[in-house]
Each structure stands twice: as C-alpha cells, then as structure tokens.
N, C-alpha and C positions, 0 to 999 in steps of 0.2 A: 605505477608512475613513480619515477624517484624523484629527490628530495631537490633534484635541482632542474628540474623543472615546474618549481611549482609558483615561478613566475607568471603561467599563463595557465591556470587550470579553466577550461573550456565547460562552461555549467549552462547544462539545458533544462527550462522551466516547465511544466507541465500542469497548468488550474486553468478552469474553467469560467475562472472570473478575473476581468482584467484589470480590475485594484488589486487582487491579488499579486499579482503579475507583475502590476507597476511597484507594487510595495517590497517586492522580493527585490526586484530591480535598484529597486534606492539602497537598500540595504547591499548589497555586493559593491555596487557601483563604488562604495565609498571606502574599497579597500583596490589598492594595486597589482593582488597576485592573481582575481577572479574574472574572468570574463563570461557574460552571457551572451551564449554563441546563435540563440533561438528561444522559440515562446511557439507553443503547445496548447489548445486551447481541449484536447481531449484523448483518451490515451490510443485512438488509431492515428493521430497524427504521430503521436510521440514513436511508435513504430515505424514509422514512414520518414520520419528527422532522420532517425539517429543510424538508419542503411544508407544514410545520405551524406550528412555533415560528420566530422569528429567531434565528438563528446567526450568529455573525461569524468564529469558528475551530472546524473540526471536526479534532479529534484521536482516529484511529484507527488501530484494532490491524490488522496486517499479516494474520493469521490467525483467521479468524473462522466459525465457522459459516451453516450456509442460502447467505450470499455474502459471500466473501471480501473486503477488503481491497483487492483491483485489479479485483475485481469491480464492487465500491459505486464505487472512483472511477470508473470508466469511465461509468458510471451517473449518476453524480452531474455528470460535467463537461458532460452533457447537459440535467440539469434545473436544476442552480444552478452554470454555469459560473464565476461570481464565486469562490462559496465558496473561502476558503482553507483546503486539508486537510496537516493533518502527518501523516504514515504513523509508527507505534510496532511497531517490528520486536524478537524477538530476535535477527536476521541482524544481519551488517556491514554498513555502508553500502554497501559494495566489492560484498557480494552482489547486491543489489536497489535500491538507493537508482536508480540513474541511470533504472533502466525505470518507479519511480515516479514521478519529475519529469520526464520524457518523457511519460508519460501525463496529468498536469498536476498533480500535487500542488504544494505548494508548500515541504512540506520532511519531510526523513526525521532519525528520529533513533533510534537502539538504546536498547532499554529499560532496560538496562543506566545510559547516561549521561542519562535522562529527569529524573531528578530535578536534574540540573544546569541542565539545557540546556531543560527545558520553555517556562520562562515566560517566556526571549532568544525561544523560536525565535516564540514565538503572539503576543510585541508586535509582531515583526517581520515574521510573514504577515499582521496585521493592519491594517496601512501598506501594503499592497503588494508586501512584499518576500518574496526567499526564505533558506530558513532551510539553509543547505547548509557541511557541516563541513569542515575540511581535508581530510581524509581524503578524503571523497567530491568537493569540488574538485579533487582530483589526479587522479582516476577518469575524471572528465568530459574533464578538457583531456587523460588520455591517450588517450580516445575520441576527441576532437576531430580528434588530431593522425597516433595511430596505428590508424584507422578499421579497416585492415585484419586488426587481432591481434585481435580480435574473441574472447572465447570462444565455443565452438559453440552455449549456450542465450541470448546475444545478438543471434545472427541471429533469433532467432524475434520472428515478430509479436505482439502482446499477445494475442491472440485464441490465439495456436498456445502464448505461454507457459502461459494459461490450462489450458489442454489438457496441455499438458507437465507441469505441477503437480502436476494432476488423477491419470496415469498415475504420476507419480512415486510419488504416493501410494497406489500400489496398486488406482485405480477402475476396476470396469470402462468399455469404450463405453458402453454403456446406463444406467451410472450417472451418466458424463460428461455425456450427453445430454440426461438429467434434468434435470442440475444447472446446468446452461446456457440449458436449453429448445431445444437446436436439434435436428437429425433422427439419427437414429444413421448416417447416408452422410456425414452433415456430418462431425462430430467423427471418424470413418472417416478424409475426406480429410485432416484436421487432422492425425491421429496420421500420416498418409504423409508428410505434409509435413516433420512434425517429423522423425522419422525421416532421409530424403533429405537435409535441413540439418545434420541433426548429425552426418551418416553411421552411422548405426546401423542394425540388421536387426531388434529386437525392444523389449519393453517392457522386457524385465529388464534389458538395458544401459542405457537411461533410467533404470531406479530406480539400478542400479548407479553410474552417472555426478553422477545429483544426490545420494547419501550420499556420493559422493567430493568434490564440491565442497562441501557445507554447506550441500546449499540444501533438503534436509530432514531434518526431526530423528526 
C-alpha cells in the first residue's frame, strides 16, 4: 500500500471475545485514516472474510477457537500472502513473537500495550513494514547471534509447535487430529518428535514445561 492511500486503511479484527472487539474498535474509531471493515469471532471465519471483503490489515487474537492464531496464519500466508497480520497475544513478546514473524506476520503486540501501540503498528504494516518492539528486537538478534541457546520448544517446527500446544493443553491424539485434519499416525509421529527435541518421556512433562515457561495460562 502507498503512502497516499493511507486515508482509508481497511482493518479486519479477529478475537473471540467481544470486549475485546468493542475495545479495539474504540481505539481506531478515534483516528481518521483507519477503518474497520469486519469483526471475526474465530480464525475459520477470518479465512472466509478476507476471500470475501478487501482488507489491508488483519489484527488477530493469538488464541482463538475452531483455529488458532498460527493456525489461520499459516493458512492465510497461502491464500493472501500480501495481507499484513499483527498477531494480539496476552504472552510476552519473548514468548512467541519471533515464531510468529517467522511464520510471516508482520508484527506482534501484547494486549496489554494495544491500546498504545495499535494504530503505529497497522500504519506501519500498512506501508510495508514491520511492527517489531524493543523487547522482541533484542530476542531476534539474540536468536540471530546466539542460534545455539535455543530454548527446547524453539527447536520445534510450526507444525510440531502446533501439536505441542495442542498436548500442552491437555488434547488428546484424536482430538489433535481432529483439529488439524491429519491421521492419528501423523500427530502420533508429531508428539515423538516433540518429545525426542525437547528431551522428555511423556505428556505431563510437556504440560508441566509450558506452565513453567508461561506459555499456557
């Protein structure tokens, strides 16, 4: 998008809670260049919007039901690689930011500082750019530099995080499987993998490992 159309930049919401939703809403509303074009209550609708309407920024929630947050983007960066997505977490940036601008968002921001940081970060994926805070710039370049300190749910691929989540959160296989669409052998080798990368023997040190890191509530 250039710089002189950013009179009407077209911003589609995606949370599953609808204070949220109203509260993102107050916050744009009170600016002249942003428009919200729709509201998403989970990320198979946000799939189904944005084939449908023009969007110029989708801002969604990290946590969502039907499909998650890294679900939809993975999804999305196949059907409207363009679109620029801000991921709205209540995690740190430090938690998850860097695996969702690897997967191609274009910028994370904790909901916590949304109301500050909204409407910098959506002119600025708007233009092309990304919207990436100190905090999570110090993260990247100590990825960059110190590749090898890696925490152990780092190493996993998106696909195995997904799964890691999933188990974090108490699913069975067959609900994983479900909720993925793949075969229960699949998600099967998934949880081995996981497993074998992060050194562990079962599920309950998974769930025990992601309450001790913060990466579920």
């Amino acid at each position: 998008m250039s710089s002189k159309d950013l009179s009407s930049i077209r911003v589609l919401i995606a949370d599953d809670h609808e204070i949220v939703r109203q509260g993102l809403q107050k916050v744009l509303s009170e600016t002249s260049d942003l428009k919200v074009v729709g509201e998403a209550e989970n990320g198979n609708q946000v799939i189904d919007m944005v084939q449908k309407q023009e969007v110029d920024v989708l801002v969604m929630d990290f946590d969502m039901p039907e499909k998650n947050g890294l679900d939809a983007l993975l999804d999305l960066k196949q059907i409207c690689p363009k679109l620029p997505v801000i991921i709205l977490s209540i995690f740190p940036e430090d938690h998850y930011g860097t695996r969702f601008l690897k997967a191609g968002a274009s910028g994370y921001i904790q909901k916590a500082s949304a109301s500050d940081q909204l409407v910098q970060a959506i002119r600025t994926v708007a233009q092309g750019g990304k919207f990436i805070s100190p905090k999570l710039t110090e993260k990247l370049v100590q990825e960059i530099t110190k590749d090898t300190d890696k925490q152990p749910h780092e190493t996993l691929t998106d696909r195995e995080f997904q799964v890691f989540r999933y188990i974090s959160g108490g699913k069975r296989v067959k609900d994983i499987a479900d909720e993925l669409h793949l075969s229960i052998n699949t998600v099967s080798t998934y949880r081995s993998r996981i497993l074998e990368k992060m050194s562990m023997k079962s599920n309950a040190e998974i769930i025990r490992y992601a309450i001790k890191n913060g990466l579920i509530q």
